[in-house]
C-alpha positions as CSV (number, residue, x, y, z in Angstrom):
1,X,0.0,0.0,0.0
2,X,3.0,2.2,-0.8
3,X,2.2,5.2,-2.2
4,X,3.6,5.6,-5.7
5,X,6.4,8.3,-5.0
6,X,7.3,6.5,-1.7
7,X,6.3,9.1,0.1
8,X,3.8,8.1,1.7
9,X,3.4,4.9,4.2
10,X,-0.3,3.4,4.0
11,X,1.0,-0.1,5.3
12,X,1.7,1.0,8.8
13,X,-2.1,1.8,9.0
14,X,-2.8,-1.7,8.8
15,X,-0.6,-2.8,11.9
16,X,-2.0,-4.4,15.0
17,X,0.4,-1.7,16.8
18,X,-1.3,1.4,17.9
19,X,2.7,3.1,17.9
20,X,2.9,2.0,14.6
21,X,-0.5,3.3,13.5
22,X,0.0,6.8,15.1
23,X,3.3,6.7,13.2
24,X,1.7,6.0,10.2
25,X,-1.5,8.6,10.1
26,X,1.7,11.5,11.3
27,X,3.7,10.3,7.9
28,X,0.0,10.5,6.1
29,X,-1.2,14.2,7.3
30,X,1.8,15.6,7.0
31,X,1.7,14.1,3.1
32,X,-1.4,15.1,2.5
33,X,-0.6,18.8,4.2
34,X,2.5,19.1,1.6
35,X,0.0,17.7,-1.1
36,X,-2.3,20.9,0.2
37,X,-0.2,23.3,0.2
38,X,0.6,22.8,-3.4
39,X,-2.9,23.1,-4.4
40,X,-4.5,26.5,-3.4
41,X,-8.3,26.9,-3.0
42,X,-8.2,29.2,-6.0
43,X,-6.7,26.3,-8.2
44,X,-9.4,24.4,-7.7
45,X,-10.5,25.0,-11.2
46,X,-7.1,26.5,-12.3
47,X,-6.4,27.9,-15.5
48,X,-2.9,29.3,-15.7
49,X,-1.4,30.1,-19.2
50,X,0.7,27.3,-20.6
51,X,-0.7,24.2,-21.3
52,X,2.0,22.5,-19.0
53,X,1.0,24.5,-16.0
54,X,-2.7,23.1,-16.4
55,X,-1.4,19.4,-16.6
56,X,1.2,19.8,-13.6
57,X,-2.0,21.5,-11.6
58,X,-4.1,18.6,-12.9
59,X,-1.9,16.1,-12.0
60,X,-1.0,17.5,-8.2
61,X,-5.0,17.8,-8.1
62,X,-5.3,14.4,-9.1
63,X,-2.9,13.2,-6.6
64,X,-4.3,14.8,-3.7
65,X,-7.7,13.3,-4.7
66,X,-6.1,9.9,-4.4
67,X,-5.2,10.5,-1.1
68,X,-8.4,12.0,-0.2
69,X,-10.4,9.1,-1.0
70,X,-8.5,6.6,0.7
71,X,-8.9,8.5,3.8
72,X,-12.5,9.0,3.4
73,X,-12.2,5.1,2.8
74,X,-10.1,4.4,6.3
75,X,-12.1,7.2,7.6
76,X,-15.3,4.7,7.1
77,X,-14.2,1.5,7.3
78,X,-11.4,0.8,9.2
79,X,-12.1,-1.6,12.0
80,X,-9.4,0.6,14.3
81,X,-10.8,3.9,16.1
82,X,-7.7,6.2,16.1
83,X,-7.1,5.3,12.7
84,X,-11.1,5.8,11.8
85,X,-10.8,9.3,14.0
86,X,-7.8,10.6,12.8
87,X,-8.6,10.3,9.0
88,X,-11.4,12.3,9.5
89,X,-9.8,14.7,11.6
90,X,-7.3,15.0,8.4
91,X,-9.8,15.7,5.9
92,X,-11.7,18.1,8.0
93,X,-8.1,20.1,8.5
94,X,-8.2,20.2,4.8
95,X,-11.4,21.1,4.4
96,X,-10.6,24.2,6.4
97,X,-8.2,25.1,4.2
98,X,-10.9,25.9,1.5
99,X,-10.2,22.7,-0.4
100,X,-12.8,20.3,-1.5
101,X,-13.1,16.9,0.2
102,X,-14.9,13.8,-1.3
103,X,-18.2,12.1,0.4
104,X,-19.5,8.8,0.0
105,X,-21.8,7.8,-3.0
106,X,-24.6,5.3,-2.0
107,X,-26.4,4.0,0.9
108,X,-23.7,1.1,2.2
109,X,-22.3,-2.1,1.2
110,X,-24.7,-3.3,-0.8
111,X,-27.7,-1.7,-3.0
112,X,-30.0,-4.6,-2.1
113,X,-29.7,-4.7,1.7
114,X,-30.1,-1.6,3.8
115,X,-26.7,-0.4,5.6
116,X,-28.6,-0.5,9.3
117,X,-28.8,-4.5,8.6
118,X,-25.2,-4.6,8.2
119,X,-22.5,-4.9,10.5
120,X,-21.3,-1.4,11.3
121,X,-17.4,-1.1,11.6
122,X,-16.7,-0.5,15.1
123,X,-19.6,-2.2,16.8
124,X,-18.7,-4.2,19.7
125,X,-19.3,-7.4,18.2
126,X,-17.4,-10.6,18.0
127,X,-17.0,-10.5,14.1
128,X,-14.7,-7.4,14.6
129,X,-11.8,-9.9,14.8
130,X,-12.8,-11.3,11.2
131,X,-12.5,-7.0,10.2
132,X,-9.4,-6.6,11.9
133,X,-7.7,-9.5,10.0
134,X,-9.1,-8.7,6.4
135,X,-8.1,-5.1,7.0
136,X,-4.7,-6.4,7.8
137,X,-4.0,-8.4,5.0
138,X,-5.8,-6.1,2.5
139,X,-5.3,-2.7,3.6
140,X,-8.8,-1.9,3.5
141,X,-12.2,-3.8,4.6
142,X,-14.4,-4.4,0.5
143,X,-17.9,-4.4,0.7
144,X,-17.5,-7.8,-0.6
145,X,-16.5,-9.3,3.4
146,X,-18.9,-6.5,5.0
147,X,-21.7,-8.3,3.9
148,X,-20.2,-11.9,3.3
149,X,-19.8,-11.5,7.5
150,X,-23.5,-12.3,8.0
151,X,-22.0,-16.1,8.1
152,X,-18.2,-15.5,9.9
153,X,-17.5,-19.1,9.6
154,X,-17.8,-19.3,5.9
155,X,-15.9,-15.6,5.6
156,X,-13.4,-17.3,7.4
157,X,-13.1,-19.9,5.3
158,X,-13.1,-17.7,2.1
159,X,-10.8,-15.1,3.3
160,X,-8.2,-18.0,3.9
161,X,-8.4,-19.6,0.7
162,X,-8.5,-16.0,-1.7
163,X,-5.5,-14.8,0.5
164,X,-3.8,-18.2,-0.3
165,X,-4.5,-18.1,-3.9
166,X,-3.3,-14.6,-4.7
167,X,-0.5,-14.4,-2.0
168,X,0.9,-17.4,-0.6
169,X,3.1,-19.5,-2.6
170,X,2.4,-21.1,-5.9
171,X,3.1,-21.6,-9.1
172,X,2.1,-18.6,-10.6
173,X,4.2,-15.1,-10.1
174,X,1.6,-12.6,-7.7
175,X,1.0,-10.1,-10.8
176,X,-0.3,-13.2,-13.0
177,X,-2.9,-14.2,-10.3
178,X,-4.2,-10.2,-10.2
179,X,-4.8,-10.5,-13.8
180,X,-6.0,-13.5,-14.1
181,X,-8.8,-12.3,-11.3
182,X,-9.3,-9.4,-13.9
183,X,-9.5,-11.6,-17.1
184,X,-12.2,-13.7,-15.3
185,X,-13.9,-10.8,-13.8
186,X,-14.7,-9.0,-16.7
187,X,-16.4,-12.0,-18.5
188,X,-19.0,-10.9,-16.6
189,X,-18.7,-6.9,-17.0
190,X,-18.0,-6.7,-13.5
191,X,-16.2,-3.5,-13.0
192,X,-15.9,-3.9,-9.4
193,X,-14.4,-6.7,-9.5
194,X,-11.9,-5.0,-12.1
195,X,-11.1,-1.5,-10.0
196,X,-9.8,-4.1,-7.3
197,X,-7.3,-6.1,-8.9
198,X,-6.2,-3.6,-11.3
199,X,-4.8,-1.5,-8.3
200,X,-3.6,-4.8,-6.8
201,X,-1.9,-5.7,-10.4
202,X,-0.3,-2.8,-10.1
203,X,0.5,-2.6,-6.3
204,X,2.8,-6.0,-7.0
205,X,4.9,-4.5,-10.0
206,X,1.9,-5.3,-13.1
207,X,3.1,-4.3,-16.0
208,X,0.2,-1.0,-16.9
209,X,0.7,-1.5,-20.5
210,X,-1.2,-5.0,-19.8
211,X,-4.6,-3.1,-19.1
212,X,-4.6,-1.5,-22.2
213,X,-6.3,-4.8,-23.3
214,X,-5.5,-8.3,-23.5
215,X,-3.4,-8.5,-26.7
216,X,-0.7,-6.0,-24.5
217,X,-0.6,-9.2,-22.2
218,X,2.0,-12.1,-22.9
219,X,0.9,-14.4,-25.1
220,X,0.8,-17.2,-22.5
221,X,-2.2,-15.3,-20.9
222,X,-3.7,-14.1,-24.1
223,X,-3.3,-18.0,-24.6
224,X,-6.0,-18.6,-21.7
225,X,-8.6,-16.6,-23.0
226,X,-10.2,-19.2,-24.6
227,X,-10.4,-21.3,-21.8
228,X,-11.9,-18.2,-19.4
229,X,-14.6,-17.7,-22.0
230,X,-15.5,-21.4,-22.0
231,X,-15.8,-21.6,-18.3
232,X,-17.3,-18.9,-17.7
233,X,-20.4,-19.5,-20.1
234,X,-20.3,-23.4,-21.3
235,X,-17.9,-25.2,-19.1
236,X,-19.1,-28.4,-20.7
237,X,-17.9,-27.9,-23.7
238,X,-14.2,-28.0,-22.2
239,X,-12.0,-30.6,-23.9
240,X,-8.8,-32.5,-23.3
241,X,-7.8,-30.7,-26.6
242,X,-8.4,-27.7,-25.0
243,X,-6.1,-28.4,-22.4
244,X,-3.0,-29.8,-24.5
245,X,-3.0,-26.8,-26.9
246,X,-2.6,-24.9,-23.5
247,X,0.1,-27.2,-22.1
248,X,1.9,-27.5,-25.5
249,X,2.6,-24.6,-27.2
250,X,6.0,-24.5,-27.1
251,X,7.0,-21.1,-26.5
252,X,4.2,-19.9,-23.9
253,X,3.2,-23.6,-22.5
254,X,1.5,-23.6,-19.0
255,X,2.8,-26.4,-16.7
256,X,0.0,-28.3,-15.4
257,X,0.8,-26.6,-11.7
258,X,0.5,-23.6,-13.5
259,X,-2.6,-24.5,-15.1
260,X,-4.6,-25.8,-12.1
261,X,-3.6,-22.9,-10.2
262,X,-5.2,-20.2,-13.2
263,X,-8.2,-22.6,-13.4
264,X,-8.7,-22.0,-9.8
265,X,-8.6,-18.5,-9.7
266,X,-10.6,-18.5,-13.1
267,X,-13.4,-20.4,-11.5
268,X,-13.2,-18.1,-8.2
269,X,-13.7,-14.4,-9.7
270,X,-16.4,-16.2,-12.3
271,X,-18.3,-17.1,-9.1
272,X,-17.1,-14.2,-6.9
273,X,-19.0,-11.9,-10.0
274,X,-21.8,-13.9,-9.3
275,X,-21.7,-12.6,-5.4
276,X,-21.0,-9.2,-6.4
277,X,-24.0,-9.1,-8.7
278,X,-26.4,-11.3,-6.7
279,X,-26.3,-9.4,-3.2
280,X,-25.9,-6.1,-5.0
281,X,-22.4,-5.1,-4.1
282,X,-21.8,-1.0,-4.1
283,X,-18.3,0.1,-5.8
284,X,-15.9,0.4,-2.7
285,X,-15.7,3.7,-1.5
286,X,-12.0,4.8,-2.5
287,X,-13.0,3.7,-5.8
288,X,-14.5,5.1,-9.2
289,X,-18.4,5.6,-8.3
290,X,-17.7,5.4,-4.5
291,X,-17.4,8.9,-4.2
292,X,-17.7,12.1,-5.6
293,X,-16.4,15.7,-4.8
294,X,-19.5,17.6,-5.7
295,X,-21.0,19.0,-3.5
296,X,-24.4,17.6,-2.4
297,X,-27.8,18.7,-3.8
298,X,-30.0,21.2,-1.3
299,X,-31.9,18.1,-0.4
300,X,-29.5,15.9,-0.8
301,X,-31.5,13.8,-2.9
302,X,-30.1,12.8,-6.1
303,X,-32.1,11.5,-9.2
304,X,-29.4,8.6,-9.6
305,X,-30.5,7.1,-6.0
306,X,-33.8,6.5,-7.9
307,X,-32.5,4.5,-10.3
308,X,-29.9,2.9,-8.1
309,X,-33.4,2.0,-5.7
310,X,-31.8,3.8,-3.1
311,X,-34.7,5.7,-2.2
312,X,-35.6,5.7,1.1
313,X,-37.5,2.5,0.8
314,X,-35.0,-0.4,1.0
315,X,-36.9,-2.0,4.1
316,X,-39.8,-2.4,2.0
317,X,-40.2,-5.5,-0.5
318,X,-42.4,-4.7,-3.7
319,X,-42.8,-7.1,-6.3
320,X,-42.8,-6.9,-10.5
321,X,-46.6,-6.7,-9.5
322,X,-47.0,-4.5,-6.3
323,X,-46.9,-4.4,-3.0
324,X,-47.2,-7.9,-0.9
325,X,-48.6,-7.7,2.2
326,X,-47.5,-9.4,5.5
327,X,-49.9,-11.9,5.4
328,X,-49.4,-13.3,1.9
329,X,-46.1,-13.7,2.5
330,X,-46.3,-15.8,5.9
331,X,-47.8,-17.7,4.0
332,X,-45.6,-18.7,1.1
333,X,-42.9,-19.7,4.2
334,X,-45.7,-21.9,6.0
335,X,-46.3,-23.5,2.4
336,X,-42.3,-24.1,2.0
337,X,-42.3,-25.4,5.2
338,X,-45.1,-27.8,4.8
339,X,-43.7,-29.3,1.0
340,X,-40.4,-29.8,2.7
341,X,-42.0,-31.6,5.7
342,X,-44.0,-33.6,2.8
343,X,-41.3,-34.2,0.5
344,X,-39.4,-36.0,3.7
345,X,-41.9,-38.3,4.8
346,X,-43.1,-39.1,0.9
347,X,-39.1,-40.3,0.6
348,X,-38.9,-42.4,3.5
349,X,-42.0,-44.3,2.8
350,X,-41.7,-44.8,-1.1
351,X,-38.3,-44.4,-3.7
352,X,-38.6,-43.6,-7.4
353,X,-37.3,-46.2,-9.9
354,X,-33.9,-45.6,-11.4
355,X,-35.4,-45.1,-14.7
356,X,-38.1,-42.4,-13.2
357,X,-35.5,-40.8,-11.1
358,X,-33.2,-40.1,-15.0
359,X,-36.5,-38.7,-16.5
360,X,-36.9,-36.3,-13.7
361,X,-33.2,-35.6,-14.4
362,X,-34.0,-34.5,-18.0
363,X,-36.7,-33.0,-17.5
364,X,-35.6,-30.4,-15.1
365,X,-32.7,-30.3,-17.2
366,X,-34.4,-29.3,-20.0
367,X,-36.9,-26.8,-18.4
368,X,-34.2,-24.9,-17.0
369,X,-33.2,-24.0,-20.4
370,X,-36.3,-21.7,-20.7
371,X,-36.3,-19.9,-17.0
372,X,-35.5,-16.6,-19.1
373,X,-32.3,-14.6,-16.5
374,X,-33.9,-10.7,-17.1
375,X,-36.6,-8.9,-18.4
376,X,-33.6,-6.7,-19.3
377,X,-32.4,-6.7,-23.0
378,X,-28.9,-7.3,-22.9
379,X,-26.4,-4.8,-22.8
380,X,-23.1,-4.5,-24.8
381,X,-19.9,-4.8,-22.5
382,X,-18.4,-1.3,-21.7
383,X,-14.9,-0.4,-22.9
384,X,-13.4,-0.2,-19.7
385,X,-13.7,-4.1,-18.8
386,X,-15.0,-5.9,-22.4
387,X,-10.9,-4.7,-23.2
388,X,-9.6,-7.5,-20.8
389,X,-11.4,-10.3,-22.6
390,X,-11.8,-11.2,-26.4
391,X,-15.1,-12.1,-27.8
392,X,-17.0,-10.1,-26.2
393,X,-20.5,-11.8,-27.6
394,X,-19.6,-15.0,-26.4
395,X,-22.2,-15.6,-23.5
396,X,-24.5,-18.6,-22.0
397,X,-26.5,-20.8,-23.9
398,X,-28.5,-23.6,-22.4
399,X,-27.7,-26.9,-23.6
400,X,-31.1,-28.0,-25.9
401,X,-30.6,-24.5,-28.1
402,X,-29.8,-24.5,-31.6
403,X,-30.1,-28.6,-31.3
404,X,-26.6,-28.8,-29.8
405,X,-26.9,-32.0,-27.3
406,X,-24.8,-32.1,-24.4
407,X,-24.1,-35.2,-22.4
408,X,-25.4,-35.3,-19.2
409,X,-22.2,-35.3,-16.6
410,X,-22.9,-38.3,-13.5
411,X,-21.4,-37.2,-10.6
412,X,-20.6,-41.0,-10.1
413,X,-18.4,-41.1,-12.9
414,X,-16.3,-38.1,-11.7
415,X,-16.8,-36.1,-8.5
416,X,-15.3,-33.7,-6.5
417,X,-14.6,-35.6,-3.7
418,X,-13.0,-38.8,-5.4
419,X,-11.3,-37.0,-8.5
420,X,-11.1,-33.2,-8.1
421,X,-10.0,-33.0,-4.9
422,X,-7.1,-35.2,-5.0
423,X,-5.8,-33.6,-8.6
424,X,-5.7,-30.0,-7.0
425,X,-3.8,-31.0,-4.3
426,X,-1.5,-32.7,-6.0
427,X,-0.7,-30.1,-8.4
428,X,-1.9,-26.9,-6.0
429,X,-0.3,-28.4,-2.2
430,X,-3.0,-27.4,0.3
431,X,-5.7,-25.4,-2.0
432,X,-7.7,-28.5,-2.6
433,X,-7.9,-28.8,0.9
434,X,-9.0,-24.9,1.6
435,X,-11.3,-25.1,-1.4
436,X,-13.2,-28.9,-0.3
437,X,-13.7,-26.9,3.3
438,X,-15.3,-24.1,1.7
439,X,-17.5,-26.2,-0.5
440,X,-18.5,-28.3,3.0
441,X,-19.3,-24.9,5.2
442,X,-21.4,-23.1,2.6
443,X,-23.1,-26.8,1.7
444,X,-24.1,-28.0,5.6
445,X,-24.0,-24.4,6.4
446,X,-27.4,-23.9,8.7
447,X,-28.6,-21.9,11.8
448,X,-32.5,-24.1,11.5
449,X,-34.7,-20.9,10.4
450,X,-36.4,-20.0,8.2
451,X,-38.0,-16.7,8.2
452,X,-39.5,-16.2,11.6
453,X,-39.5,-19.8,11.9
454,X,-36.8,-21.6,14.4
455,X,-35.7,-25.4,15.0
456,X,-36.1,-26.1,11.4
457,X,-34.2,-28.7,9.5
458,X,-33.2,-26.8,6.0
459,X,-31.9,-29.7,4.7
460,X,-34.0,-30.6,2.1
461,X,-34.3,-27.2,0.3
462,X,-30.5,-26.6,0.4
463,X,-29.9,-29.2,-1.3
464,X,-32.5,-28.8,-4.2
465,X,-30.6,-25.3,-4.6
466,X,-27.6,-26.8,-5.1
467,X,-28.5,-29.8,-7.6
468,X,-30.5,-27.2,-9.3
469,X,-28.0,-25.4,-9.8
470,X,-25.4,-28.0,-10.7
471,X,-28.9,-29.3,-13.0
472,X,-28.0,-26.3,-15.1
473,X,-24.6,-27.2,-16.0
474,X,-25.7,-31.2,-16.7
475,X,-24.5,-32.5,-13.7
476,X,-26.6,-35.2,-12.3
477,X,-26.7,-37.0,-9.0
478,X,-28.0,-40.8,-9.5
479,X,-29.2,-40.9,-5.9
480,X,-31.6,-37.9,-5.9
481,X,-35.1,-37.0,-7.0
482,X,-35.1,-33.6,-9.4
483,X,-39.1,-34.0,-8.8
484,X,-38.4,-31.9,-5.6
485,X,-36.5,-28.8,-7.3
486,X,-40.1,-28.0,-8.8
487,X,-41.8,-28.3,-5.4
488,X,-39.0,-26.4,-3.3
489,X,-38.2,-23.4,-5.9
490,X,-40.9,-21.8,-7.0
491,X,-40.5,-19.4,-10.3
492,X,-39.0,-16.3,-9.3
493,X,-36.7,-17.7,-7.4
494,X,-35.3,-20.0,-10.2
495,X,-35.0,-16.8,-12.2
496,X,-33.0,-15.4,-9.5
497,X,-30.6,-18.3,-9.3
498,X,-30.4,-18.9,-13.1
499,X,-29.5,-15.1,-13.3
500,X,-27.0,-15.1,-10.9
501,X,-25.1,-17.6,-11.7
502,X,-25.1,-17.8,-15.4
503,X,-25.3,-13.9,-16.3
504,X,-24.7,-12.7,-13.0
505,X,-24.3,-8.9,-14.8
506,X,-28.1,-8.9,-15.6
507,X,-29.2,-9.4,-11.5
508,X,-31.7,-6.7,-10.6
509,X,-32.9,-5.3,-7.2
510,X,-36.3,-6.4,-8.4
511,X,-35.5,-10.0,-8.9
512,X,-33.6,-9.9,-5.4
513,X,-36.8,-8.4,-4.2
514,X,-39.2,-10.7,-5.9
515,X,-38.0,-14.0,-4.1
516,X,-38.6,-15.2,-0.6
517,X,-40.3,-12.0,0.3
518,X,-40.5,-12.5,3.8
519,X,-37.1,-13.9,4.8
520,X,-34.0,-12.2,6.0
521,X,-31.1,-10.4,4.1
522,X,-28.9,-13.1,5.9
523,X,-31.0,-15.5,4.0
524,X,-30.8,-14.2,1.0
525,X,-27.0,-13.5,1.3
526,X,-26.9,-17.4,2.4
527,X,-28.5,-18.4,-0.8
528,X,-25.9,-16.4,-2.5
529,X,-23.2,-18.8,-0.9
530,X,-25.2,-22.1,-2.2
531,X,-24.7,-20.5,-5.8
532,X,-21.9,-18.9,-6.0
533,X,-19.7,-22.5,-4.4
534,X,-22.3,-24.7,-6.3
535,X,-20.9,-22.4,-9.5
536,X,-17.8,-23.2,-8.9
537,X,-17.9,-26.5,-8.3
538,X,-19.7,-27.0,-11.7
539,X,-17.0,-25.3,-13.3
540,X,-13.8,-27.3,-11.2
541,X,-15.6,-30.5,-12.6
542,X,-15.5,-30.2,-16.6
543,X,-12.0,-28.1,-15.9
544,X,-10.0,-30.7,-14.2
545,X,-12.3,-33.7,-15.6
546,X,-11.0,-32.8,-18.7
547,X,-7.4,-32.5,-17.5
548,X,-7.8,-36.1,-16.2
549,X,-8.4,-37.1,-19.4
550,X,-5.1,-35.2,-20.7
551,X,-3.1,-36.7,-18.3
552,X,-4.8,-40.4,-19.1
């Protein structure tokens, strides 16, 4: 977190030391007091005669900004008060001085969930620790774990494995990994995703010439953009030919450490997009759309919090068709709860013949081919992110469209935890390991609620989300009945998973809205940890099956 002239220290901010801290924020205020001085309330829209005069202004300006939005950032979400306290006492000092400070864009961490349902940075709470430790490692706390830590133990879990993948050792130098995260990312449009890694790319010596577009990359990375599009949108159409022209072109070959370690973080940010998306993840605050240095309206209403939905109204739940009332909605969870209750006794006192249970298989198979993701037409990729992928109108298509067949993929045949597993951690020491314990928290992952309900066993309907889900992609488990998926999840809520996970960039607040109506946000951000590890899964299977197969 060096600041680009080195004259700044933002790495002593993140120390556990309160002596190192207070040395840190002295080294900052006195940079950002130098940076002031340099910049006089009169420049603020500066127009001096030589064209080189305006550029040197613009570019101190620019500077300054920098600074100032990374302390608004600390000033807002650092989990430690004197760094929290003094930030803002820095920016109000330069505020004084007559120059302009930023403020926050946006109502919280997420779009969808109102910020007073979210964990406020310096609550007494016992998930501060999980804060203190991300900020630590980071440098800053992303709206991404703010709302992930409605379920610590799975944050936990995730935090360990993304901090292993993109800074622990491997086979793969530390600026690959960044870019990699970008390359995947921006399959899906999402910019967020992007702003992150590119000042991460850059943090660890990226070359910036590479984010001009991916033909300014080395051609062993341009080489895996064929296998990031293909994962991302139809994983099962990955070959062991797709593999060997990876592992065998001479010049820019991947070793197959190398390669399982890219298809790793490939399969990550695809899914991680899905998160972003599905829980409606605001642009961090230090970032581009985070904040802004105009000054606020008289009413400090803006006409882009309307069409953001952040109008006031966040607590309330309309859906495509109106309002729901409380009553109406009470009742769709006392109908869940009575098909689940059903479905359990029906399957202990009768079991569906082999050939019935394949049918259902295909059927559901097939019908999830026409759950439409958006009412929204689609939109072209902008500039800024459809630049770090090729093809950019290469997207999903089901499996039944334009009479391509796919075969289905038994989980018998090839699995995670008899195949996968083992070929990651061969290849990847200790990530298969990390990733199968993420896969087991978010799968078993349960607090027995529902809604207002308590002492329920969820069972049942996590696990039609998940072999839904994995339904999409072909993947088939022998042993259970696909006749449930239809009775669990009911139409708008098959929308919202098929949207999520396969064009994650087309998620509304409307379709987040639309579905379970009268559960929690920690529900709803639960669900979102069934799809977005179900997603990768499906993705780790063809990957690595077909790597099996190149190795066989």
């Amino acid at each position: 977190m060096e600041e680009r002239e080195g004259e700044v220290r933002w790495d002593g901010l993140c120390s556990r030391d309160a002596g190192t801290r207070g040395a840190a924020l002295e080294n900052v205020r006195q940079a950002v007091l130098r940076r002031t001085a340099e910049i006089s309330p009169a420049e603020e829209d500066p127009s001096p005669e030589s064209s080189q005069g305006r550029s040197a202004s613009a570019t101190a300006r620019g500077r300054l900004n920098e600074m100032l939005a990374r302390l608004l950032m600390l000033s807002k979400r650092c989990p430690f008060r004197d760094v929290r306290e003094k930030s803002e006492s820095i920016l109000s000092s330069v505020q004084e001085l007559g120059i302009r400070i930023p403020r926050p864009l946006g109502h919280g961490p997420s779009r969808f969930i109102p910020e007073k349902e979210i964990l406020q940075v310096g609550n007494e709470d016992a998930r501060m620790h999980t804060f203190a430790d991300s900020f630590a490692a980071l440098g800053h706390l992303d709206n991404i774990t703010l709302v992930m830590v409605f379920h610590p133990q799975y944050l936990e879990s995730f935090l360990k494995t993304q901090h292993y993948l993109l800074q622990m050792d491997g086979p793969l130098p530390l600026h690959y990994r960044h870019y990699i995260g970008i390359m995947a990312a921006a399959r899906h449009q999402c910019s967020y995703l992007v702003n992150l890694h590119v000042n991460d790319f850059l943090h660890v010596g990226g070359d910036p010439k590479w984010l001009n577009g991916l033909e300014n990359a080395p051609h062993k990375l341009q080489n895996l953009g064929e296998l990031n599009k293909i994962l991302a949108h139809q994983p099962w159409l990955i070959t062991k030919e797709h593999i060997e022209r990876l592992l065998k072109t001479e010049e820019h070959s991947w070793s197959l450490a190398e390669l399982i370690h890219a298809v790793v973080l490939l399969t990550h940010y695809h899914s991680l997009a899905s998160f972003t998306f599905g829980c409606g993840i605001s642009p961090e605050i230090h970032c581009e759309g985070g904040h802004t240095f105009r000054l606020p309206s008289v009413s400090n209403y803006c006409i882009c919090d309307v069409t953001n939905g952040n109008h006031g109204v966040d607590e309330m739940h309309v859906s495509p068709t109106g309002s729901i009332s409380t009553t109406e909605s009470f009742c769709e969870v006392e109908a869940l709860m009575e098909k689940m209750k059903q479905l359990q006794e029906c399957r202990d006192e009768e079991e569906a013949s082999q050939e019935e249970m394949a049918t259902r298989f295909e059927r559901e198979k097939r019908e999830s081919m026409f759950v439409c993701c958006s009412e929204d037409e689609e939109s072209a990729p902008t500039r800024d992110v459809s630049r770090h992928f090729e093809d950019t109108s290469y997207g999903y298509k089901g499996f039944s469209r334009h009479g391509m067949h796919v075969p289905t993929f038994r989980v018998q045949d090839y699995s995670w935890e008899d195949h996968g597993y083992s070929l990651v951690n061969r290849l990847y020491p200790d990530v298969g390991q990390l990733i199968d314990e993420k896969f087991h928290i978010a799968y078993n992952l349960t607090y027995n609620t529902m809604a207002m309900h308590k002492d329920v066993d969820t069972s049942t309907l996590r696990r039609a989300i998940w072999n839904y889900i994995h339904c999409m992609f072909g993947i088939r488990y022998d042993d259970y009945d696909y006749g449930e998926i239809n009775q669990l999840l009911d139409r708008s809520f098959k929308v919202y998973i098929k949207t999520v996970v396969c064009t994650p960039e087309k998620t509304t607040k409307r379709m987040y809205d639309s579905f379970w109506r009268q559960f929690k946000h920690s529900e709803k951000v639960h669900v979102n940890l069934l799809l977005i590890e179900a997603r990768m899964q499906a993705e780790l299977l063809y990957a690595l099956r077909a790597i099996t197969h190149y190795m066989t």
